[in-house]
MARBA-3410 file (N, C-alpha, C, O; in Angstrom, 1 decimal):
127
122.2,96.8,89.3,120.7,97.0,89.4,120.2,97.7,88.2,120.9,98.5,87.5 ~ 118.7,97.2,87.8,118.3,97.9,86.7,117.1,99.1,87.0,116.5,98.8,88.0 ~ 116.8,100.0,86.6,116.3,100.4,87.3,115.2,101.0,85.5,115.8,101.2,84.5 ~ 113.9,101.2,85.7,112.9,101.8,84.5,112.1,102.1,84.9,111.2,101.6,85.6 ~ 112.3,103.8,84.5,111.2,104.5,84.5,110.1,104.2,83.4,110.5,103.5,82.5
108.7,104.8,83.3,108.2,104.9,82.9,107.0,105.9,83.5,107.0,106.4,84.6 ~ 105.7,106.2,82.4,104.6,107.1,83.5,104.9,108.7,82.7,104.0,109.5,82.6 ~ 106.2,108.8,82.2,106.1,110.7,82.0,105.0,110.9,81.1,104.2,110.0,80.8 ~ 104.9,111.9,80.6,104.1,112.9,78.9,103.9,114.0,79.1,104.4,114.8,79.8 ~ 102.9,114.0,78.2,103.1,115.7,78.2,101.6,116.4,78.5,100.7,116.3,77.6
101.4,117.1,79.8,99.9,117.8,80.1,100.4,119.4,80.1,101.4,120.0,79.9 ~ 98.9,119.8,80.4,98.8,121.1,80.5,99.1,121.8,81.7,98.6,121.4,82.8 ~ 99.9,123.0,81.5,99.7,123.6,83.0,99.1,123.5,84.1,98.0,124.0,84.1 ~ 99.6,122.6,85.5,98.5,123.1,86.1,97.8,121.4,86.5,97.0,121.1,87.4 ~ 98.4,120.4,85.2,98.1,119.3,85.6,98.8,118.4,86.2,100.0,118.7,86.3
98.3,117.0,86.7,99.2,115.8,87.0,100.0,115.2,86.2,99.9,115.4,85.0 ~ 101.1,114.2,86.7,101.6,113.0,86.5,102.3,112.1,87.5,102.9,112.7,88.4 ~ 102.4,110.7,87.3,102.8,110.1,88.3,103.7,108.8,87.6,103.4,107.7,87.2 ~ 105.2,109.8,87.4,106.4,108.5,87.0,106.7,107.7,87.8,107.3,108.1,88.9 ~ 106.4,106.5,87.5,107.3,105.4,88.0,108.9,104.8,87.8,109.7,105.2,87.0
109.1,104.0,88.8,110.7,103.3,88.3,110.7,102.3,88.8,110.3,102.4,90.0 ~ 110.9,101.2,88.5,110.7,99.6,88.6,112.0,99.6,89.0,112.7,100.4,88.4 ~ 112.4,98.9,89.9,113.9,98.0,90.2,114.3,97.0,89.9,113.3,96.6,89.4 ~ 115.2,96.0,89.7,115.8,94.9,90.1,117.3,94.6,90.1,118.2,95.3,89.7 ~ 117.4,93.6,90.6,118.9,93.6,90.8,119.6,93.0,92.2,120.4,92.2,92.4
118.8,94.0,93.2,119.4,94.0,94.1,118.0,94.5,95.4,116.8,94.7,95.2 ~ 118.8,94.5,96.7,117.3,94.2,97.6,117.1,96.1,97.6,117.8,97.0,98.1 ~ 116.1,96.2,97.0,115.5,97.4,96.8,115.3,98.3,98.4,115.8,99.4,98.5 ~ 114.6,97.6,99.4,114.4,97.8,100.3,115.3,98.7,101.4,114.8,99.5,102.2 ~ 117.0,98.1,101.1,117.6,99.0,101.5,118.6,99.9,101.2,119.6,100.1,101.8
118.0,100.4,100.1,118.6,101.8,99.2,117.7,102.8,99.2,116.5,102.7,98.8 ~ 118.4,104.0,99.7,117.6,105.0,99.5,117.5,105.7,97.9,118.5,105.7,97.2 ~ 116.5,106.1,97.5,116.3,106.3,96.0,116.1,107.9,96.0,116.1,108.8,96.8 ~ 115.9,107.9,94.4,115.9,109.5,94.6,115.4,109.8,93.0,115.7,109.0,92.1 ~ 114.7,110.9,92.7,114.7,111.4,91.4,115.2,112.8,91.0,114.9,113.9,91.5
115.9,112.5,90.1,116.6,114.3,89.7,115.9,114.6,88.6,115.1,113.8,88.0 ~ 116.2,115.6,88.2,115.2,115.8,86.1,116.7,117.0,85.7,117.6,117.5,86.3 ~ 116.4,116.9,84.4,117.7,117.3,83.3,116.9,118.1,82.3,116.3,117.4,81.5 ~ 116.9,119.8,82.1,116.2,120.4,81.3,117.2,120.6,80.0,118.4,120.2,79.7 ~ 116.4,121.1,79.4,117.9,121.5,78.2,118.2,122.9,78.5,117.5,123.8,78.7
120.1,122.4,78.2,120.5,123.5,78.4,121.1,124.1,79.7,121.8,125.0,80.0 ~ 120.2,122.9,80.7,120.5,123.3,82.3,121.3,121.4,82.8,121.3,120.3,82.2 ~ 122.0,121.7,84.0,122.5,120.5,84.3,121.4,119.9,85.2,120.3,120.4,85.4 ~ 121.8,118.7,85.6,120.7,117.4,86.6,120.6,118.1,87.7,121.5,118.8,88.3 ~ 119.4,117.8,88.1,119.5,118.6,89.6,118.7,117.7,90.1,118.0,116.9,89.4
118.6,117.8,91.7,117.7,116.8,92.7,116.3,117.4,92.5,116.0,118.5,92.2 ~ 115.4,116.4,92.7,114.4,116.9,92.8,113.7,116.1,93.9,113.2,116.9,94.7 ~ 113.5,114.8,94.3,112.9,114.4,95.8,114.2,112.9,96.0,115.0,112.5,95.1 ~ 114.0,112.7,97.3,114.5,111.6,97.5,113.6,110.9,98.7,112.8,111.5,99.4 ~ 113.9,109.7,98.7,113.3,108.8,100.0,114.1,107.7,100.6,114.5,106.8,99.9
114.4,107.8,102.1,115.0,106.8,102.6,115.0,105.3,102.4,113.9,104.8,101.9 ~ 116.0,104.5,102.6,115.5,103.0,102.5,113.8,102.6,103.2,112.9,102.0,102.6 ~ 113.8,103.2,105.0,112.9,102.6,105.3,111.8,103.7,104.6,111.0,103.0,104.1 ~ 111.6,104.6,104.6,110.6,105.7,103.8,110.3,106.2,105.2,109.1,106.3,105.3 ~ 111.0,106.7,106.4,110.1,107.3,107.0,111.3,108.5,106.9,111.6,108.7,108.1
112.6,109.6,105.7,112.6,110.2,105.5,112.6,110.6,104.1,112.9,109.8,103.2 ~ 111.9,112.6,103.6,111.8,112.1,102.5,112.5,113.9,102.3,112.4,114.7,103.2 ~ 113.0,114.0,101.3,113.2,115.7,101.0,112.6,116.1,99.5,111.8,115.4,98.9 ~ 113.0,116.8,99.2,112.6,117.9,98.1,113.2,118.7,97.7,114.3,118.7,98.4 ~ 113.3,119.4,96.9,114.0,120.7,95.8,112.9,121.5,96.5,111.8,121.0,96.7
113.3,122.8,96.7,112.3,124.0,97.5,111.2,124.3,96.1,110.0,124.7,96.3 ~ 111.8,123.9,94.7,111.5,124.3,93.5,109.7,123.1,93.6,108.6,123.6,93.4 ~ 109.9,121.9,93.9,108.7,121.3,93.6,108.0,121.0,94.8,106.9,120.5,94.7 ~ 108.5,121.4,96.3,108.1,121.4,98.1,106.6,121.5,97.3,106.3,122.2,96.3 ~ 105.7,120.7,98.0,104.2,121.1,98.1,103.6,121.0,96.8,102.5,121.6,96.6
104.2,120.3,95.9,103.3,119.6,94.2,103.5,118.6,94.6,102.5,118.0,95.0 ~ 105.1,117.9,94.7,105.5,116.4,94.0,105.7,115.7,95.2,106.3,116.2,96.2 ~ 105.4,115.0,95.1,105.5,113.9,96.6,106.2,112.4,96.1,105.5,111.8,95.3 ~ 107.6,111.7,96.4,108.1,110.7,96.7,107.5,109.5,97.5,107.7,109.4,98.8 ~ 106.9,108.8,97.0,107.1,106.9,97.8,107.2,106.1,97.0,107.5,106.0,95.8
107.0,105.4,98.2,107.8,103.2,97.5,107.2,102.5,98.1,107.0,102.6,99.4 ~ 106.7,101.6,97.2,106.4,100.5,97.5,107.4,99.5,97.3,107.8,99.1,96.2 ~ 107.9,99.1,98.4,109.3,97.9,98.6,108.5,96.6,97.7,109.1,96.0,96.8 ~ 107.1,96.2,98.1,106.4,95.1,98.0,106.8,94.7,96.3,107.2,93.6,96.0 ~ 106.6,95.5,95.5,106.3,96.2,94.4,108.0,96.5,93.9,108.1,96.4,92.7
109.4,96.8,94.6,110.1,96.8,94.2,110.3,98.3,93.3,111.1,98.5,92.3 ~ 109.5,99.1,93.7,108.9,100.5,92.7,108.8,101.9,93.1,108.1,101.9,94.1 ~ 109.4,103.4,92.7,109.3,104.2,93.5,108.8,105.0,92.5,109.0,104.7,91.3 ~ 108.1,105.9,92.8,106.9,106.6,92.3,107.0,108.1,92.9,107.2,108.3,94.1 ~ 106.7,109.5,91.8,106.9,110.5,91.9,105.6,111.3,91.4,105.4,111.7,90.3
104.9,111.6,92.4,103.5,112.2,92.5,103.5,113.6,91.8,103.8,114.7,92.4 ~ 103.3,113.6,91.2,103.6,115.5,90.6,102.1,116.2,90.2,101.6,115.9,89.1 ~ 101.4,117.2,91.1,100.4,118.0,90.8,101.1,119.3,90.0,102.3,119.4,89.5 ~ 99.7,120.3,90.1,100.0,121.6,89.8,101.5,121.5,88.7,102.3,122.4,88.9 ~ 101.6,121.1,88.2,103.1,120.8,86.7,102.9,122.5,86.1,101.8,122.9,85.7
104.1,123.2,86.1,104.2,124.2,85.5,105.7,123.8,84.5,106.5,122.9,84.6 ~ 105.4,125.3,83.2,106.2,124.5,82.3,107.7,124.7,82.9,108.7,124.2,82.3 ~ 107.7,125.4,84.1,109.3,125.2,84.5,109.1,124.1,84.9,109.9,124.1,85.9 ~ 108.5,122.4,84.9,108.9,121.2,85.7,109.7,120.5,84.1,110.5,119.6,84.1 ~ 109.3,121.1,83.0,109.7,120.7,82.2,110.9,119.9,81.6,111.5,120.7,80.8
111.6,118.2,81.7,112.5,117.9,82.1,112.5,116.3,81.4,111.6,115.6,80.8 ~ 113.8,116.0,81.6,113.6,114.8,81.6,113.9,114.2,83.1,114.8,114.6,83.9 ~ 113.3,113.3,83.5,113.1,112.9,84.3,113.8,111.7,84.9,113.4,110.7,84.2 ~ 114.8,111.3,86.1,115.3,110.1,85.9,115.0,109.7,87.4,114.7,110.5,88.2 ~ 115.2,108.4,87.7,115.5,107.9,88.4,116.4,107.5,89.1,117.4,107.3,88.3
116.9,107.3,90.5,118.5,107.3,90.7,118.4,106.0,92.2,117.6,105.9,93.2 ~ 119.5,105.3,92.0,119.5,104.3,93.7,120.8,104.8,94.1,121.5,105.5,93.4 ~ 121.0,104.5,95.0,122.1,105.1,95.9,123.0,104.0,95.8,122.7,102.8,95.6 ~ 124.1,104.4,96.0,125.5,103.6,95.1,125.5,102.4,96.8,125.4,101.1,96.8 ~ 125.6,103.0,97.6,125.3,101.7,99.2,124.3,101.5,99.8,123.5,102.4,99.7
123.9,100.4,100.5,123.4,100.7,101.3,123.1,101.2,102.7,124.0,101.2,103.4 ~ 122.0,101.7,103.3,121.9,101.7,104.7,122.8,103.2,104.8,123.4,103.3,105.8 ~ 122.9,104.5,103.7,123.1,105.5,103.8,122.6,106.7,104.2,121.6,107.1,103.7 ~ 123.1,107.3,104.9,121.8,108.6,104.8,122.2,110.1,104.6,121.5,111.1,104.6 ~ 123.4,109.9,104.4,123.9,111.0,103.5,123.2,111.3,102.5,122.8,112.5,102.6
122.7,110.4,101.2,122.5,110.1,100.1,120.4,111.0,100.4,119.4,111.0,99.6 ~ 120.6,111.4,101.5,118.8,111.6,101.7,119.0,113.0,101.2,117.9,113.7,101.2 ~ 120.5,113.7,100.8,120.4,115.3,100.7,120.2,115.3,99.0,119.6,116.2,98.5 ~ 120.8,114.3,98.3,120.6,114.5,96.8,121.3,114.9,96.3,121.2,115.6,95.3 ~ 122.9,114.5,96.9,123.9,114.7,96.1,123.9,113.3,94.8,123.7,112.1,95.0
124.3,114.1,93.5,124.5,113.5,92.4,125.8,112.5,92.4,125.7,111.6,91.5 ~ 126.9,112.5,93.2,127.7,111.7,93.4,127.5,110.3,94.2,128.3,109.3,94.0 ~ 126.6,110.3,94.9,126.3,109.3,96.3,125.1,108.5,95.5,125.0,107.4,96.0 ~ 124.6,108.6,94.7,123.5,108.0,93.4,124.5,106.8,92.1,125.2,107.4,91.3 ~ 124.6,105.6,92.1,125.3,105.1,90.8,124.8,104.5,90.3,125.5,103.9,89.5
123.0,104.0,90.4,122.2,103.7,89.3,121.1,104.3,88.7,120.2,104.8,89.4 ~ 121.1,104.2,87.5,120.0,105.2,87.1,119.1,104.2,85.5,119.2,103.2,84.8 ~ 118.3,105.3,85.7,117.3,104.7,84.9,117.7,105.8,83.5,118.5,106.6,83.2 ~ 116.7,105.1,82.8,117.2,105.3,81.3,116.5,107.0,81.1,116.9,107.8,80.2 ~ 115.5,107.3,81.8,114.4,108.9,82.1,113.0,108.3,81.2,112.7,107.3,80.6
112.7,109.4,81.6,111.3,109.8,81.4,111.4,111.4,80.9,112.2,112.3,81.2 ~ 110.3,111.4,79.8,110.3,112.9,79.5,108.7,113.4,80.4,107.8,112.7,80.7 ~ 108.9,114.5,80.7,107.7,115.2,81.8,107.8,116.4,80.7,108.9,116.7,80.3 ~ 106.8,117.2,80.1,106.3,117.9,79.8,104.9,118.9,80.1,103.8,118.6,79.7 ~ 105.1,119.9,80.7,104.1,121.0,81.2,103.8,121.9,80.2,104.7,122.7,80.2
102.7,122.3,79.0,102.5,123.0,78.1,101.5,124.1,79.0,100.6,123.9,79.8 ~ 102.3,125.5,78.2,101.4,126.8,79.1,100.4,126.9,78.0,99.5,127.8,78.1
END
């Protein structure tokens, strides 16, 4: 599966952005997806994920109540809502599908249960 982001840059404290990740490959529909971000200096960490069917979704306590996770199956595309961006969201940003399907382990954001990824996105928050 291929998977491309696109959508990051760089705003001001305090503002939006909304990365995308395009799929193909494989039936999108029943993999649950997920996006982590990679600062410098710091290792990958989770930051939201969404079920195959989308009716579960989690978060990092770190972005709870800015960034919001969905998908459009139709569209083959999952998308990462991000308000309020402070310069700790500062990251590169990736994309991730879950190595099976029809999992739901993979809804907690472990980095191992993830085996495709996208190439990132840079996300930048200037104070």
């Amino acid at each position: 599966v291929q998977l491309v982001e696109s959508g990051g840059g760089v705003v001001q404290a305090g503002g939006s952005l909304r990365p995308s990740c395009a799929a193909s490959g494989r039936i999108f529909t029943t993999y649950t997806m997920a996006w982590f971000r990679h600062a410098p200096g710091k290792e990958r960490v989770f930051v939201a994920a969404i079920s195959w069917s989308g009716d579960d979704l989690r978060y990092s306590d770190s972005v709870k109540g800015r960034f919001t996770i969905f998908r459009d199956n139709a569209k083959n595309t999952v998308y990462l809502q991000m308000i309020n961006l402070k310069p700790t969201d500062t990251a590169v940003y990736y994309c991730a599908g879950d190595s099976e399907p029809f999992q739901r382990g993979s809804i907690l954001g472990r980095l191992r249960d993830f085996g495709s990824w996208g190439q990132g996105t840079q996300v930048t928050a200037s104070s």
